[in-house]
BAVO-843712 format. One line per field, with one value per residue: residue in one letter; x, y, z of N, C-alpha, C, O in turn. Coordinates in pm, 1 decimal, decimal comma, padded with zeros to 6 digits. Layout:
BAVO-843712
fipa	a | ...
n.east	X | ...
n.north	Y | ...
n.up	Z | ...
ca.east	X | ...
ca.north	Y | ...
ca.up	Z | ...
c.east	X | ...
c.north	Y | ...
c.up	Z | ...
o.east	X | ...
o.north	Y | ...
o.up	Z | ...
This chain:
BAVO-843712
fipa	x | x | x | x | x | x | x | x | x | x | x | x | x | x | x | x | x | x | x | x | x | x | x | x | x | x | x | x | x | x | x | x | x | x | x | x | x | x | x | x | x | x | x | x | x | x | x | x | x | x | x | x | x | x | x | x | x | x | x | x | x | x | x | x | x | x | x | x | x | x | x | x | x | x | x | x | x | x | x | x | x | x | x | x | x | x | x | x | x | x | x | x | x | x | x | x | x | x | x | x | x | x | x | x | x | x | x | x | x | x | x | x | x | x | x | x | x | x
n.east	00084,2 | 00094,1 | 00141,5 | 00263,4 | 00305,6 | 00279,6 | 00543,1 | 00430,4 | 00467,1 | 00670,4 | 00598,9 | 00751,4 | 00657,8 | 00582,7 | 00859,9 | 00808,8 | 00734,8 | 00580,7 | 00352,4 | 00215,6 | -00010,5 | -00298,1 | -00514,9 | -00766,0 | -00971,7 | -00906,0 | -00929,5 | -01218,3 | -01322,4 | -01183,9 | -01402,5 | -01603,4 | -01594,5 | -01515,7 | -01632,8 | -01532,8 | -01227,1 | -01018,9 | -01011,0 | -00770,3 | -00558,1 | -00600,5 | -00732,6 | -00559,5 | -00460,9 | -00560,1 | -00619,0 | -00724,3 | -00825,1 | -00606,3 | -00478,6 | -00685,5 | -00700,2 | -00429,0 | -00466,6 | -00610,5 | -00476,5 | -00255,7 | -00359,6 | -00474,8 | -00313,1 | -00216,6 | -00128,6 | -00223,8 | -00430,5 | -00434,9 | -00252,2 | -00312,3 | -00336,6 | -00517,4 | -00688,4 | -00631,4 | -00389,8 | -00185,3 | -00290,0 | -00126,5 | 00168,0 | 00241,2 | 00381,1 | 00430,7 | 00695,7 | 00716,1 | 00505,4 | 00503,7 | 00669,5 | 00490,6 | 00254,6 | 00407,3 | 00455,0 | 00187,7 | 00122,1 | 00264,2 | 00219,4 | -00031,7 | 00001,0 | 00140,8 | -00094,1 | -00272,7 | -00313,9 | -00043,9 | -00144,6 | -00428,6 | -00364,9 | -00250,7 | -00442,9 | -00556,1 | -00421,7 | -00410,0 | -00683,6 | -00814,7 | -00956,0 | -01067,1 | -01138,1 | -01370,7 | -01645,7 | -02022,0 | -02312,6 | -02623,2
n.north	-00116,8 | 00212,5 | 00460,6 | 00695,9 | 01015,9 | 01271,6 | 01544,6 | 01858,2 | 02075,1 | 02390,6 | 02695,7 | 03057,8 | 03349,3 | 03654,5 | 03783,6 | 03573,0 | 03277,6 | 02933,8 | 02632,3 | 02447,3 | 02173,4 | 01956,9 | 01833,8 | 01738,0 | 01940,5 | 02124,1 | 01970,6 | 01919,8 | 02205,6 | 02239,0 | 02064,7 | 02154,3 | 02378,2 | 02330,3 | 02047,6 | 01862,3 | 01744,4 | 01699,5 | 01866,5 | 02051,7 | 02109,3 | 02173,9 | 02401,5 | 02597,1 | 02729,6 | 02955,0 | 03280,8 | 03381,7 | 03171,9 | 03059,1 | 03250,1 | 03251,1 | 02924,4 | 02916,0 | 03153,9 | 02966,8 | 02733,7 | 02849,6 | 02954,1 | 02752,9 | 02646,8 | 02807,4 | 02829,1 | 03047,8 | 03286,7 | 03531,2 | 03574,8 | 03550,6 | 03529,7 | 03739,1 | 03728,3 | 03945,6 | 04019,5 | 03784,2 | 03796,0 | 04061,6 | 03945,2 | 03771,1 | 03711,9 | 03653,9 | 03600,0 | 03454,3 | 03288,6 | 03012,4 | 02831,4 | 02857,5 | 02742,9 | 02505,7 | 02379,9 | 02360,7 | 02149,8 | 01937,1 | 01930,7 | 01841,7 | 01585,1 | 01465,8 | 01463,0 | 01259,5 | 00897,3 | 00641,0 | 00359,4 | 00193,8 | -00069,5 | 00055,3 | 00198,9 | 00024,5 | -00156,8 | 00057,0 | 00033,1 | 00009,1 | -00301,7 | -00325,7 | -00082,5 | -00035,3 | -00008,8 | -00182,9 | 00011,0 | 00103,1
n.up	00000,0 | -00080,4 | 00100,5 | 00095,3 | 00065,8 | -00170,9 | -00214,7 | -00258,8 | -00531,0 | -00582,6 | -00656,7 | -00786,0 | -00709,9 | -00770,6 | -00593,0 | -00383,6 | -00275,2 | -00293,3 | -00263,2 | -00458,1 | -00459,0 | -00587,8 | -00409,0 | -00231,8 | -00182,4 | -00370,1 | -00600,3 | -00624,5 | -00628,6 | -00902,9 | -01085,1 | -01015,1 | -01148,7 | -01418,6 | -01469,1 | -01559,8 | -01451,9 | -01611,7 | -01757,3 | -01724,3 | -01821,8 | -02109,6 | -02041,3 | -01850,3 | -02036,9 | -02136,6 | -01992,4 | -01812,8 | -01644,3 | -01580,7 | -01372,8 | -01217,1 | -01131,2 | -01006,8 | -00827,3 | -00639,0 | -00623,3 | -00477,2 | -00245,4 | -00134,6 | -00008,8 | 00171,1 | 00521,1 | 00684,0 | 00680,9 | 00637,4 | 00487,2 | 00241,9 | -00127,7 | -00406,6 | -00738,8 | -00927,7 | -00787,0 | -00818,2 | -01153,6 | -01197,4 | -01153,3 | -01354,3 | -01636,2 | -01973,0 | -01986,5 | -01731,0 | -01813,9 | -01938,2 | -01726,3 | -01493,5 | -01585,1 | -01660,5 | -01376,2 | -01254,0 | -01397,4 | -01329,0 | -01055,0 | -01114,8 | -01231,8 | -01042,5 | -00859,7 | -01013,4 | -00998,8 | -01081,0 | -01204,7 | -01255,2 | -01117,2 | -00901,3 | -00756,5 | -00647,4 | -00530,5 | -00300,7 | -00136,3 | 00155,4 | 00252,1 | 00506,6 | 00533,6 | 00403,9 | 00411,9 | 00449,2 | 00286,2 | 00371,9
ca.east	00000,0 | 00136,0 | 00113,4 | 00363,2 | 00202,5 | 00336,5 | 00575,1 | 00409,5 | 00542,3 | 00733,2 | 00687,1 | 00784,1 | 00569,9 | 00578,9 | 00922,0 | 00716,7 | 00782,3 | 00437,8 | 00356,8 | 00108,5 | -00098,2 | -00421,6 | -00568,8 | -00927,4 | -01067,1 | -00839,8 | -01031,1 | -01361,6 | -01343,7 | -01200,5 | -01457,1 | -01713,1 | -01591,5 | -01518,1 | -01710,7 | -01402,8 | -01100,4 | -00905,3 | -01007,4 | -00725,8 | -00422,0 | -00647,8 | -00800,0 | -00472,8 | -00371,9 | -00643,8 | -00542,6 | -00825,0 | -00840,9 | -00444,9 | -00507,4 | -00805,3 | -00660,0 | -00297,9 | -00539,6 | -00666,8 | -00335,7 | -00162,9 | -00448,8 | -00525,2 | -00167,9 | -00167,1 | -00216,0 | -00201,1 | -00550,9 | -00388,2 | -00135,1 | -00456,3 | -00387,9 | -00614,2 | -00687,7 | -00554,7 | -00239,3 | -00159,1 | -00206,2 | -00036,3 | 00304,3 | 00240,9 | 00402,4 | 00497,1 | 00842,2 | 00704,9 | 00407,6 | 00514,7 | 00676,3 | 00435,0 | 00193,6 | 00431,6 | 00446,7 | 00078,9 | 00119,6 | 00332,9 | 00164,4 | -00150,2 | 00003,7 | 00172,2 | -00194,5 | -00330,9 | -00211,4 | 00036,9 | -00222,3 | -00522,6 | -00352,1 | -00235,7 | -00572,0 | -00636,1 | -00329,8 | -00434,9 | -00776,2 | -00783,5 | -01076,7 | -01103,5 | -01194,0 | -01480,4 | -01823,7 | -02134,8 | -02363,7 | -02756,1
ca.north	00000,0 | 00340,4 | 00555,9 | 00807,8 | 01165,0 | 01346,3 | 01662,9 | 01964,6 | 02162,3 | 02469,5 | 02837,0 | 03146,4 | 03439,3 | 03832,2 | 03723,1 | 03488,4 | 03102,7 | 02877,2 | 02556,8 | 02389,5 | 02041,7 | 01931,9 | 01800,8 | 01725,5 | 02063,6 | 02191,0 | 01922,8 | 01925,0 | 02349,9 | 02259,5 | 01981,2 | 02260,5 | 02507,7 | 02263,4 | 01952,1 | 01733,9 | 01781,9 | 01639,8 | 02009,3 | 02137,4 | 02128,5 | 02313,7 | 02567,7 | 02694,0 | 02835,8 | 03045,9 | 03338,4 | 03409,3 | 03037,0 | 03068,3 | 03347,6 | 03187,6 | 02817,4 | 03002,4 | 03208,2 | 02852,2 | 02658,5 | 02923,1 | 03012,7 | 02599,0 | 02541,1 | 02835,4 | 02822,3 | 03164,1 | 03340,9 | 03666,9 | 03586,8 | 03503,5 | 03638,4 | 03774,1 | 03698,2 | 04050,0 | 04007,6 | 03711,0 | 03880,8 | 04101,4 | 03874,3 | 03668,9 | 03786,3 | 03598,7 | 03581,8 | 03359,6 | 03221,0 | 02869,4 | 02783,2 | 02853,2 | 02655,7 | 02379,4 | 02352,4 | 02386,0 | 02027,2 | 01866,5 | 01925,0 | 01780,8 | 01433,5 | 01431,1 | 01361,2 | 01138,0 | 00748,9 | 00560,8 | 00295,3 | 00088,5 | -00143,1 | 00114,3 | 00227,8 | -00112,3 | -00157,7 | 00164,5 | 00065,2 | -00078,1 | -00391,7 | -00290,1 | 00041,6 | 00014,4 | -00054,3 | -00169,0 | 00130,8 | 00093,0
ca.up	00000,0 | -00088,3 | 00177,3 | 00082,4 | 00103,9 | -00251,5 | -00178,5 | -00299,6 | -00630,1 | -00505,3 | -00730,9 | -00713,1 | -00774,6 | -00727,9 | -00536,2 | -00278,7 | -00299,1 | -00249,2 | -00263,5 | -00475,9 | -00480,4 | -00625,1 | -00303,3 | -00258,5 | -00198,3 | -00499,1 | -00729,7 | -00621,7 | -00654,6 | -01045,2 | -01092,9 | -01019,2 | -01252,6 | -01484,7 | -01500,8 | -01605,8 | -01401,3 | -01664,7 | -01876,5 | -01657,2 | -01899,1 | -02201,0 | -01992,3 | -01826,4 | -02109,4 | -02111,9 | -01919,6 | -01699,9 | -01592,5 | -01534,7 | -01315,0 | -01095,6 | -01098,2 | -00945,7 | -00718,4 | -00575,2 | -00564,1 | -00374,4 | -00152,7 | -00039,7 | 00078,4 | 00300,2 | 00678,5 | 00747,1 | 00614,3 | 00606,6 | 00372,0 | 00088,4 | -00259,9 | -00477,9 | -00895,4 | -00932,6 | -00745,6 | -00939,1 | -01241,7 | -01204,1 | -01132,5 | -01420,8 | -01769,5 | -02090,9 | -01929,9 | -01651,2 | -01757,2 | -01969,8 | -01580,3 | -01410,4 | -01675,2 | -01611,7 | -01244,1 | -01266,2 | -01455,1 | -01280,4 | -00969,4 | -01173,8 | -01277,4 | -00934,6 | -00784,5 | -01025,8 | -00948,3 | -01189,1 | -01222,3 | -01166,3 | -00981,4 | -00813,0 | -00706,2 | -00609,2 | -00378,9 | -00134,7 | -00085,5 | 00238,9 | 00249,8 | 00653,1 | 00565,6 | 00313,0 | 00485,4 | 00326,9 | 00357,1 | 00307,2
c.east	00088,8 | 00072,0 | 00185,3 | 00297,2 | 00308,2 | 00375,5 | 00500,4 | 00461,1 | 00564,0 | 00717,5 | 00702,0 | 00701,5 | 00554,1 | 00723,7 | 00882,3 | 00755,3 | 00618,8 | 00464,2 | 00280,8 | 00069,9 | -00203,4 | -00481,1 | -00685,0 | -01023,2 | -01057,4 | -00944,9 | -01188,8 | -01414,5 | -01295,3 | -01323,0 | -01587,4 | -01751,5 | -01591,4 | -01585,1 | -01646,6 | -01273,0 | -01001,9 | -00886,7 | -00854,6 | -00598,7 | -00478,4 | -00704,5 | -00711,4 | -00397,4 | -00441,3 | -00596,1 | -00615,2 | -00817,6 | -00727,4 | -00429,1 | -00590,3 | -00734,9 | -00508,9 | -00394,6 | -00542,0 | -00602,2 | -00282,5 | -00259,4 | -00469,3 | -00395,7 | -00145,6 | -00233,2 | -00264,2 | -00337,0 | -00512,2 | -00318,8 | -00171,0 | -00354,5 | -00477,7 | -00565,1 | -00582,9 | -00420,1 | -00203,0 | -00176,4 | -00168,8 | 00142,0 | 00312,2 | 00284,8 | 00398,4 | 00661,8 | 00851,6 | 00572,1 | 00433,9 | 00578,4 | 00601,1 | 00296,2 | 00257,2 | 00469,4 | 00279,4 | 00065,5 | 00149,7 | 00267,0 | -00007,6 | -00152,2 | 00082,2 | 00035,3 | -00224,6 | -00219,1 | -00165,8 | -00052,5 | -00338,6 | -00502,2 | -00305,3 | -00313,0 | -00620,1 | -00580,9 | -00367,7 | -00558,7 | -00766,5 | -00941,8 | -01130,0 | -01143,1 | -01345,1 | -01572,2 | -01968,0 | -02220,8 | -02534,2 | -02857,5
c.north	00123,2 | 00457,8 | 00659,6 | 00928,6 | 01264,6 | 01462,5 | 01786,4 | 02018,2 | 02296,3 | 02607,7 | 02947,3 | 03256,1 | 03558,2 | 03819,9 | 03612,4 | 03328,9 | 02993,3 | 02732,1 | 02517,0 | 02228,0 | 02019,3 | 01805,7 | 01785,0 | 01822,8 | 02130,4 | 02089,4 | 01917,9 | 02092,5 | 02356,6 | 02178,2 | 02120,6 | 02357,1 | 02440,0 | 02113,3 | 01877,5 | 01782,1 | 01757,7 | 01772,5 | 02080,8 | 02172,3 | 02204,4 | 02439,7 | 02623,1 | 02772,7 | 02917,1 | 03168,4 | 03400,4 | 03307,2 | 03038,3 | 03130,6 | 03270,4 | 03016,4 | 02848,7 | 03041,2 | 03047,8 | 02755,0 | 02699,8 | 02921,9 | 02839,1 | 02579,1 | 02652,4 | 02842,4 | 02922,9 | 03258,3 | 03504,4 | 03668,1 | 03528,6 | 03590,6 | 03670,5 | 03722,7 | 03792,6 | 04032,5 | 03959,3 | 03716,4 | 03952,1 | 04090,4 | 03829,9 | 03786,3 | 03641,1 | 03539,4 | 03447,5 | 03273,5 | 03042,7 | 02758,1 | 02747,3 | 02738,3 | 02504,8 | 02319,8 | 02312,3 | 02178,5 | 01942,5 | 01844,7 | 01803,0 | 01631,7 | 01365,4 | 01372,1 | 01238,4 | 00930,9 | 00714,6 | 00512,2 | 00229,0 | -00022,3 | -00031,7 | 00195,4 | 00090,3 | -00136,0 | -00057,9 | 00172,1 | -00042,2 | -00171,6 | -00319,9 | -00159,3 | 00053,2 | -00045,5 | -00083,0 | -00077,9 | 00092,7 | 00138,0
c.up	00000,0 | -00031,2 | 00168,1 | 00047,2 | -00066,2 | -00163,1 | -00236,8 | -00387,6 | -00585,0 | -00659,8 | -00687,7 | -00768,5 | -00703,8 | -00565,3 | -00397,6 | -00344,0 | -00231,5 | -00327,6 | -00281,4 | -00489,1 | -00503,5 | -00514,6 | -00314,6 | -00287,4 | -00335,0 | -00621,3 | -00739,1 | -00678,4 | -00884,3 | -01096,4 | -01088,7 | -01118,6 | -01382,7 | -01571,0 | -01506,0 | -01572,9 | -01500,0 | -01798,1 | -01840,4 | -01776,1 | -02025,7 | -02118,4 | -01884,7 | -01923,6 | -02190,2 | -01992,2 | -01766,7 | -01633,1 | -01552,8 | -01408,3 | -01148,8 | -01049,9 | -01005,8 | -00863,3 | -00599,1 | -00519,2 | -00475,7 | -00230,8 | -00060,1 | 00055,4 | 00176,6 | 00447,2 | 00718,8 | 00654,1 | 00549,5 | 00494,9 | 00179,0 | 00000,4 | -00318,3 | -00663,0 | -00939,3 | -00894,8 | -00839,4 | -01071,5 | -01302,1 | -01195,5 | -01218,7 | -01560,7 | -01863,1 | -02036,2 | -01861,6 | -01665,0 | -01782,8 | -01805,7 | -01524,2 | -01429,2 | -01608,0 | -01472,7 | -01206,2 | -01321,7 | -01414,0 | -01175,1 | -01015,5 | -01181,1 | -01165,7 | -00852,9 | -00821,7 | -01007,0 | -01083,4 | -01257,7 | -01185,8 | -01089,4 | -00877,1 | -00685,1 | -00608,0 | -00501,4 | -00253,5 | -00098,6 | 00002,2 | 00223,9 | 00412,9 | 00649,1 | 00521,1 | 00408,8 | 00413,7 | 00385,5 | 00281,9 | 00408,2
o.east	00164,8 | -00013,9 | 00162,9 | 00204,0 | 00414,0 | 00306,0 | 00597,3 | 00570,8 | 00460,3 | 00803,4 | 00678,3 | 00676,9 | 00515,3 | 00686,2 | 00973,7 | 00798,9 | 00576,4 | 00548,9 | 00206,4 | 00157,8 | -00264,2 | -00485,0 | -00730,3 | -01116,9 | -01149,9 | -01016,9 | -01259,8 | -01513,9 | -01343,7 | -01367,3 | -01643,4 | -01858,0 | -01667,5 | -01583,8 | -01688,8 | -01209,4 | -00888,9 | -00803,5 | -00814,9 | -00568,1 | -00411,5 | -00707,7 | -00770,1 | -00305,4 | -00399,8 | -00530,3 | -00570,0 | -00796,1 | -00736,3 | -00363,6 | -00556,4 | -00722,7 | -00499,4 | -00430,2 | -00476,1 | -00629,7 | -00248,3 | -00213,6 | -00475,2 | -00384,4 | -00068,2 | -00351,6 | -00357,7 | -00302,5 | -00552,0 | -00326,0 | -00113,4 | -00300,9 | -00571,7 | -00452,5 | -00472,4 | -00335,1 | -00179,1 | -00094,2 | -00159,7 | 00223,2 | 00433,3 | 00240,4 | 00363,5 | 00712,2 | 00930,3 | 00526,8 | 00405,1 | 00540,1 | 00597,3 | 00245,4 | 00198,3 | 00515,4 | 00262,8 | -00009,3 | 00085,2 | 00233,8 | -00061,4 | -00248,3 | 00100,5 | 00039,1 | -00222,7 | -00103,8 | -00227,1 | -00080,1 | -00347,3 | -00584,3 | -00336,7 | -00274,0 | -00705,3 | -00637,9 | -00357,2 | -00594,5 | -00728,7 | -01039,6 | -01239,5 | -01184,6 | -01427,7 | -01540,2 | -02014,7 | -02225,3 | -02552,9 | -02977,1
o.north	00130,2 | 00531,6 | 00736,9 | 00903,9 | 01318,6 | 01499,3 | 01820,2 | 02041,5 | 02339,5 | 02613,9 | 02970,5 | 03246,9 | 03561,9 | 03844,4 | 03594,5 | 03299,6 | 03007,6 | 02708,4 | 02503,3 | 02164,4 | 02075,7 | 01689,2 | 01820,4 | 01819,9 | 02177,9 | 02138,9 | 01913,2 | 02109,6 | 02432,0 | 02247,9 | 02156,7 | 02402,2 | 02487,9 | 02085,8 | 01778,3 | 01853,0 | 01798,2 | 01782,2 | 02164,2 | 02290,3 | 02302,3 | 02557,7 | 02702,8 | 02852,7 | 02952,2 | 03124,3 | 03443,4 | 03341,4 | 03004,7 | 03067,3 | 03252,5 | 02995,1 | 02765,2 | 02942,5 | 03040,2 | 02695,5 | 02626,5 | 02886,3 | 02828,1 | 02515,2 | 02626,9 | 02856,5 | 02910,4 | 03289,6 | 03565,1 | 03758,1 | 03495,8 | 03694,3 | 03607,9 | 03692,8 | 03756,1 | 04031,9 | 04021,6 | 03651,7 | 03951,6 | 04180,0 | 03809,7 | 03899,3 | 03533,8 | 03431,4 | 03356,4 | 03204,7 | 02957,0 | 02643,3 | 02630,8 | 02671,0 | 02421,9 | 02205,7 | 02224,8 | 02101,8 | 01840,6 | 01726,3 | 01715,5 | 01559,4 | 01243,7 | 01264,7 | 01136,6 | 00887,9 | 00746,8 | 00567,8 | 00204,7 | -00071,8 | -00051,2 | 00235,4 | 00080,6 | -00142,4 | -00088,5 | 00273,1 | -00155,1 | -00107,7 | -00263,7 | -00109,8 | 00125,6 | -00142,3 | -00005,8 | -00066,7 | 00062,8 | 00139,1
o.up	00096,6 | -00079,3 | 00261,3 | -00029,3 | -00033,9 | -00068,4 | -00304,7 | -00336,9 | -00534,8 | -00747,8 | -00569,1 | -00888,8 | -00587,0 | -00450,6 | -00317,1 | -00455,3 | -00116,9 | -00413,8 | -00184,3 | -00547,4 | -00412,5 | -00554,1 | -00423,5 | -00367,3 | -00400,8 | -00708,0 | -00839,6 | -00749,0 | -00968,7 | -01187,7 | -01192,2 | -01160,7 | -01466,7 | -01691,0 | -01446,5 | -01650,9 | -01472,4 | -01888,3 | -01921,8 | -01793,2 | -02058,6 | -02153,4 | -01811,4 | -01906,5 | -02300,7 | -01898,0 | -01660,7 | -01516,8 | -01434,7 | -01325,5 | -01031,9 | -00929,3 | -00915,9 | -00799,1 | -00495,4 | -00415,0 | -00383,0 | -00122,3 | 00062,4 | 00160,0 | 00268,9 | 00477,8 | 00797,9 | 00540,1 | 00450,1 | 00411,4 | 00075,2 | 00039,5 | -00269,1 | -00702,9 | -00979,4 | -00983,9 | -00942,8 | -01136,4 | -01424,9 | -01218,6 | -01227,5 | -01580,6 | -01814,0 | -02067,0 | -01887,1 | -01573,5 | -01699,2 | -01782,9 | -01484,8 | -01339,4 | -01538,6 | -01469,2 | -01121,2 | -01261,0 | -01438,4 | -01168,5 | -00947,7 | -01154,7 | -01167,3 | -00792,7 | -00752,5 | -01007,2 | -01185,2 | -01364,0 | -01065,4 | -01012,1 | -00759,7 | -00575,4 | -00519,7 | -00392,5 | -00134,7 | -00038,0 | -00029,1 | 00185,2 | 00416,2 | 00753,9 | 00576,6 | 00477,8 | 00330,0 | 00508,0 | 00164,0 | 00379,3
């Protein structure tokens, strides 16, 4: 069973350093906007969606409420210079959640956990 907890993808933005992962809340909030989480790699390169999906990454991983960004902030940090990066951190972080494989799915479900529910 693979219990190993992925590290987080690390960028840097408006000199600030953050730390993104597509976590549960993070997919259920694209899943919303989107319908098919798997839209995520065409509709970041859209620039509004770039913008708001960055808003959402940055904003889940921090503890500290104060230290929120805004759409605006972000972009305003974001150029041509930095965006194909930030695009691909954005990706990486993406194919970092999903699992290798279906066995792999298969191996981390524990039998002692599931319950029949009726």
């Amino acid at each position: 069973m693979n219990n190993v907890k992925q590290k987080p993808n690390e960028l840097t933005l408006g000199g600030r350093s953050f730390f993104v992962e597509f976590n549960l809340n993070v997919l259920s909030e694209v899943q919303d906007r989107y319908e098919n989480v798997g839209a995520i790699n065409q509709k970041i390169q859209q620039y509004k969606e770039l913008k708001w999906l960055l808003t959402l990454l940055i904003n889940e991983m921090l503890d500290d409420e104060s230290q929120r960004v805004t759409e605006q902030w972000v972009g305003k940090q974001i150029s041509l210079k930095n965006m194909e990066n930030l695009i691909s951190v954005i990706s990486k972080a993406f194919a970092a959640s999903l699992p290798e494989s279906d066995d792999e799915i298969e191996e981390d479900l524990d039998p002692n956990v599931l319950t029949k529910q009726g």
